[in-house]
Structure formats: structure tokens, C-alpha cells
LUMZARO-220297 format. One record per residue (C-alpha): residue in one letter; chain; y, z, x. Coordinates in nm, 2 decimals, decimal comma. Example, Ala and Ser with C-alpha at 12.3 -4.5 7.8 and 13.67 -1.06 7.14 Angstrom:
REM LUMZARO-220297
<atom 'a' 'A' <-0,45 0,78 1,23>>;
<atom 's' 'A' <-0,11 0,71 1,37>>;
***
This chain:
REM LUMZARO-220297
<atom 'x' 'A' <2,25 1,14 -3,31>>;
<atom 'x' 'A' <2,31 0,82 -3,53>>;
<atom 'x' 'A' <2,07 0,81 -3,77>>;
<atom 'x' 'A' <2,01 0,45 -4,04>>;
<atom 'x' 'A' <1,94 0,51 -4,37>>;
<atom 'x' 'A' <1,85 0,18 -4,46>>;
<atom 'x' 'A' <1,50 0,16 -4,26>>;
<atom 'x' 'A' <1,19 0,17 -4,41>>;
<atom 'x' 'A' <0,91 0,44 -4,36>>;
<atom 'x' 'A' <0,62 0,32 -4,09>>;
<atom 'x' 'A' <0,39 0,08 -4,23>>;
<atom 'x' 'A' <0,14 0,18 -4,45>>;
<atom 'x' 'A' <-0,23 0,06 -4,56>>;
<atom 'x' 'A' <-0,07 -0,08 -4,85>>;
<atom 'x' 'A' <0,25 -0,24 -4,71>>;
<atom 'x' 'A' <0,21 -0,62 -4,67>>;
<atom 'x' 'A' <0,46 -0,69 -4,36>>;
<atom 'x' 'A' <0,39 -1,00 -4,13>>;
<atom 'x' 'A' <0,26 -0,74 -3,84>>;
<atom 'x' 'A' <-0,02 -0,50 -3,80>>;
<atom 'x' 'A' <-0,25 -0,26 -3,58>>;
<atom 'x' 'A' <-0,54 -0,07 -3,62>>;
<atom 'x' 'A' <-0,53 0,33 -3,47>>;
<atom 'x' 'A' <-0,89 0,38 -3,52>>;
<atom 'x' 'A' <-1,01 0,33 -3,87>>;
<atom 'x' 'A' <-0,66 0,30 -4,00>>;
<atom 'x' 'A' <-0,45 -0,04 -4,01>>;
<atom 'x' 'A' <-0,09 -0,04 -4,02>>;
<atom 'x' 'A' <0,13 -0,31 -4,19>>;
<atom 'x' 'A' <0,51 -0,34 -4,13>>;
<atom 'x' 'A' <0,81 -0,59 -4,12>>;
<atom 'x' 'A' <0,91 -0,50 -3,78>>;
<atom 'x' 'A' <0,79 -0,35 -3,42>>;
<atom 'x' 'A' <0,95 -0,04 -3,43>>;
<atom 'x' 'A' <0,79 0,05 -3,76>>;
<atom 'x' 'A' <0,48 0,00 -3,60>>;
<atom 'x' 'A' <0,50 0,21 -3,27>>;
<atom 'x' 'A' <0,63 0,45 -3,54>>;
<atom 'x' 'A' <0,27 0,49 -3,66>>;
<atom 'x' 'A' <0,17 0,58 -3,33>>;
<atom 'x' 'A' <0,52 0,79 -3,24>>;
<atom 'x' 'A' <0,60 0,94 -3,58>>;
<atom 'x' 'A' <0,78 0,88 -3,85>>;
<atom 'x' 'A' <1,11 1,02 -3,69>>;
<atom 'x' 'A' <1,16 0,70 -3,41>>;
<atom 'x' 'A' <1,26 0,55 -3,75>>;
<atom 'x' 'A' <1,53 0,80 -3,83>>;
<atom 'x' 'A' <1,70 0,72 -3,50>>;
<atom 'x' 'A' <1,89 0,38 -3,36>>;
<atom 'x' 'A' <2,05 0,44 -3,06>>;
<atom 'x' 'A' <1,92 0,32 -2,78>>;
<atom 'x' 'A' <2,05 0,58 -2,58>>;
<atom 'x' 'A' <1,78 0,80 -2,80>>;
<atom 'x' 'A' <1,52 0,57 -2,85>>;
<atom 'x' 'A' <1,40 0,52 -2,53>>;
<atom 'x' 'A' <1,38 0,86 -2,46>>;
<atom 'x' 'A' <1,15 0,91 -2,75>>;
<atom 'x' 'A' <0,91 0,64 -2,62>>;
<atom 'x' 'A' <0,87 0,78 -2,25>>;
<atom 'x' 'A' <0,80 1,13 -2,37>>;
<atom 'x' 'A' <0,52 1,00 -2,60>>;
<atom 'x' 'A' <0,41 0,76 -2,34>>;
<atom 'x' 'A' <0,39 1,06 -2,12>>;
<atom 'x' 'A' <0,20 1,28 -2,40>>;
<atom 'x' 'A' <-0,03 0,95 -2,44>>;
<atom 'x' 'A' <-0,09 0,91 -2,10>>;
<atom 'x' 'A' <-0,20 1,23 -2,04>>;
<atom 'x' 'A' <-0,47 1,24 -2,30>>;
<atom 'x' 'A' <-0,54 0,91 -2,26>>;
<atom 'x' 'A' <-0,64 1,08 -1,89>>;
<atom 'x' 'A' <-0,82 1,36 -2,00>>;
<atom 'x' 'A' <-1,08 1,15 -2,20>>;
<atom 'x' 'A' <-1,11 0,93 -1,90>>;
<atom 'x' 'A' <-1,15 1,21 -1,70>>;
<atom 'x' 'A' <-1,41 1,36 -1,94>>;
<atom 'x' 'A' <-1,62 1,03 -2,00>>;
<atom 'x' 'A' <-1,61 0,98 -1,61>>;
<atom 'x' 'A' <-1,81 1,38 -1,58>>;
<atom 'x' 'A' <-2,01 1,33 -1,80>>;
<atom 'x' 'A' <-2,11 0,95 -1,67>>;
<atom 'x' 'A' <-2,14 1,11 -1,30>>;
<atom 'x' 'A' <-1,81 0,93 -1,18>>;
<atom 'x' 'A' <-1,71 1,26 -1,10>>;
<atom 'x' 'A' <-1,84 1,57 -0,99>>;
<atom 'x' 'A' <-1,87 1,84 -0,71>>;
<atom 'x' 'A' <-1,83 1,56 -0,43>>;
<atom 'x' 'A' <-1,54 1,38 -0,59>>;
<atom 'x' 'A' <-1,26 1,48 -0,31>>;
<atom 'x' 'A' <-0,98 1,74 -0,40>>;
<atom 'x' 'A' <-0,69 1,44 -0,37>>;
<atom 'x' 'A' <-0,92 1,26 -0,68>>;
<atom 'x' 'A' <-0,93 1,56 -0,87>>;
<atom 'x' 'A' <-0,50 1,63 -0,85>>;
<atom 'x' 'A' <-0,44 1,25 -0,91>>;
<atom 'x' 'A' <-0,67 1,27 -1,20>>;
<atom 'x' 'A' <-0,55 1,61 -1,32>>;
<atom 'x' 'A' <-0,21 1,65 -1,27>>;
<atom 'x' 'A' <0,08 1,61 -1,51>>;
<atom 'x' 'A' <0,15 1,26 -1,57>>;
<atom 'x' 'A' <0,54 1,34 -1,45>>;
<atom 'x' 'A' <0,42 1,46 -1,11>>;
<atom 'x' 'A' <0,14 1,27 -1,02>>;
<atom 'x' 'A' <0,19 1,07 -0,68>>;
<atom 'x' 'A' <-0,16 0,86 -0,60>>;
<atom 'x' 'A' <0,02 0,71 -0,31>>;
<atom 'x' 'A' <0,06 0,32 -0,25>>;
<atom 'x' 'A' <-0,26 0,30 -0,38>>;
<atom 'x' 'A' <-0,53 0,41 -0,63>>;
<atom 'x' 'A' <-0,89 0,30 -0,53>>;
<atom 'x' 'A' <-1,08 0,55 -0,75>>;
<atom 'x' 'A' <-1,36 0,37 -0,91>>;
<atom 'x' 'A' <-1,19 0,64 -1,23>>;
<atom 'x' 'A' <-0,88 0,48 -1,36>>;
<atom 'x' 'A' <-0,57 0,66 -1,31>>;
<atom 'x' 'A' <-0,33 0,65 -1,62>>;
<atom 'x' 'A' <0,06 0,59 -1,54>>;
<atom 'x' 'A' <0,36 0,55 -1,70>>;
<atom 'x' 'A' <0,61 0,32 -1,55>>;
<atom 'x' 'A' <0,90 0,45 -1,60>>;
<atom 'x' 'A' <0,83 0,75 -1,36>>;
<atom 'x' 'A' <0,78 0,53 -1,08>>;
<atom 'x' 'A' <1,05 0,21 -0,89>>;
<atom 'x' 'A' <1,28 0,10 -1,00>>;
<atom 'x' 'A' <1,33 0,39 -1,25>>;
<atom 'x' 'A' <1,21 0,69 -1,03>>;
<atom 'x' 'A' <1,27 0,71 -0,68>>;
<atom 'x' 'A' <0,80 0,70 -0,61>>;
<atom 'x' 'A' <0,74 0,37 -0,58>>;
<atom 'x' 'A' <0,51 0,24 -0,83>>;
<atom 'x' 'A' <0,11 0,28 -0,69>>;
<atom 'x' 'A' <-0,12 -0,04 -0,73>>;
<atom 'x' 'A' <-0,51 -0,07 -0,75>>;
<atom 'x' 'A' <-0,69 0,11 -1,08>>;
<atom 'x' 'A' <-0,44 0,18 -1,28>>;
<atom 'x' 'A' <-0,39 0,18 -1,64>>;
<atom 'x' 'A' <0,02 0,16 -1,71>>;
<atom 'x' 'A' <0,20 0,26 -2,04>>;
<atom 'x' 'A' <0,52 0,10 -2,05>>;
<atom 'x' 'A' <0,82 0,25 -2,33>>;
<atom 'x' 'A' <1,06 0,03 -2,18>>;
<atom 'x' 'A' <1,09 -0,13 -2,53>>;
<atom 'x' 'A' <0,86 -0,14 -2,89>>;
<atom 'x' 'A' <0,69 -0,43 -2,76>>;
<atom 'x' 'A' <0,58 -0,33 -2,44>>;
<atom 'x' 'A' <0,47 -0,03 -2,52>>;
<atom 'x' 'A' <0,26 -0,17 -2,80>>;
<atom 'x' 'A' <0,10 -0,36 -2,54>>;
<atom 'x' 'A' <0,05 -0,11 -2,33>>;
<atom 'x' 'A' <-0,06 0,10 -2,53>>;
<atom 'x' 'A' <-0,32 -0,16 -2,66>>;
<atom 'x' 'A' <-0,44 -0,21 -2,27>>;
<atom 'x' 'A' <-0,52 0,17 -2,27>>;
<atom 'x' 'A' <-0,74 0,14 -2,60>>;
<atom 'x' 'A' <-0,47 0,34 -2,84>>;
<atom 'x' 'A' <-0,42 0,10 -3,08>>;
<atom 'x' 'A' <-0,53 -0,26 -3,15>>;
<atom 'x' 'A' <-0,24 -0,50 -3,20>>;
<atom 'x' 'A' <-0,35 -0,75 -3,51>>;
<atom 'x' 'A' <0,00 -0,90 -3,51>>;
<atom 'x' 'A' <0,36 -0,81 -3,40>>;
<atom 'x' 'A' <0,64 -0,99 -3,33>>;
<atom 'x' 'A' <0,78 -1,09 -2,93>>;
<atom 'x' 'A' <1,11 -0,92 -2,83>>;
<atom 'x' 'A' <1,33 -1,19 -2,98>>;
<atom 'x' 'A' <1,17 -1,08 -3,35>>;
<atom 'x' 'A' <1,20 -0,70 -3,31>>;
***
């Protein structure tokens, strides 16, 4: 594990880097990507950069995000009678299962998003990658999964930098 000391802690309310998000009521300010997706990961993806590391870091918390990204959709869905007794067993495993095992098929017509993350599926994965309602989180770098993560409702991105700044 190789480890930099000279990185700063994630942004804080008080920091006054060029980039910014807001995880619910809180807004985050730092000088570069990672630091921000380090407000949503922890402050340990700053402790780490190797690559080798990193990106293993972002799929399992895209995976933990996922999943309860799911669950509330799941939950809002019940109680908004998108789902109930008559929703079909294949719904219910799609919409249940582990995000690492989940196989919807070539596609997802469910009028209840199904919550992915991409790196489980082709090219990465040997299931091919489902279309139709599908909300993807993708930790392939800081910035997509900021992105991504913003698509899903996690975070709202104010301002960070594209792939050539991070």
C-alpha cells in the first residue's frame, strides 16, 4: 500500500477550493476530484495513490451506494404502489438482490428503476451490461463516479474539474 503524505484532508465547509458538492445539507469545497469523492468515500481514498488500490476502493462503495441507493427506491416504489403483492417474483430478485449478483437480463422494463454498477457488467464482467431503466454508478475514475453518483441523487455536483484537471 503506498500511501502520500502530502494530500490534503477532503474538503471542508470552510475550505475555499475551485470545486464543490452538496451531500444533503452539507457542501464540500476542495482543490481537486479525488478530495471530493473523498467526502462521499471517506477520508481514507486520500491516504491511498495507487491506482491498483484506488479503483478498488471506488467499486466497493459504488457497490455499497448502489445497494442503498436500491433499497430507498425499492421503499419509495411500496409505499407509492409501484410494487406490491402482484409485482412478479423476477421484479422482486432484480430489485432485491445484491448489487454483485443481480442479472435483469438484456433488459430492464420495470417502471421501478433498477440501480447498477458498471463495472460488474461487459467489458469488465463476463454479463453483458442490461439496458432500459437503469440507474448506473460508474467508479471507473473520480470523475465518473461523481457523475454518477449525482445521476442517482447522492450528491449534487456545484463544480469539479473534467479528467484532464483531476
Amino acid at each position: 500500500m503506498s500511501t502520500s503524505t502530502n494530500r490534503s484532508p477532503a474538503g471542508t465547509d470552510e475550505s475555499d477550493g475551485p470545486f464543490s458538492l452538496r451531500i444533503g445539507e452539507r457542501t464540500v469545497r476542495a482543490d481537486r476530484n479525488d478530495e471530493l469523492l473523498a467526502a462521499v468515500i471517506g477520508p481514507e481514498y486520500l491516504e491511498e495513490d495507487d491506482p491498483e488500490v484506488l479503483f478498488p476502493m471506488r467499486l466497493e462503495q459504488a457497490i455499497l451506494i448502489a445497494t442503498a441507493v436500491q433499497e430507498s427506491i425499492v421503499a419509495a416504489a411500496v409505499q407509492h404502489h409501484d410494487l406490491d403483492e402482484t409485482t412478479d417474483e423476477e421484479a422482486w430478485t432484480a430489485l432485491l438482490a445484491e448489487r454483485e449478483t443481480v442479472d435483469p437480463g438484456v433488459r430492464w422494463e420495470h417502471n421501478v428503476p433498477l440501480v447498477l454498477v458498471s463495472s460488474l457488467f461487459a467489458p469488465y464482467a463476463e454479463k453483458d451490461q442490461p439496458i432500459g431503466n437503469i440507474a448506473w454508478i460508474d467508479p471507473t475514475d473520480d470523475v465518473t463516479m461523481l457523475e454518477t453518483l449525482q445521476g442517482v441523487g447522492v450528491v449534487e455536483l456545484l463544480e469539479h474539474g473534467d479528467l484532464a484537471a483531476a
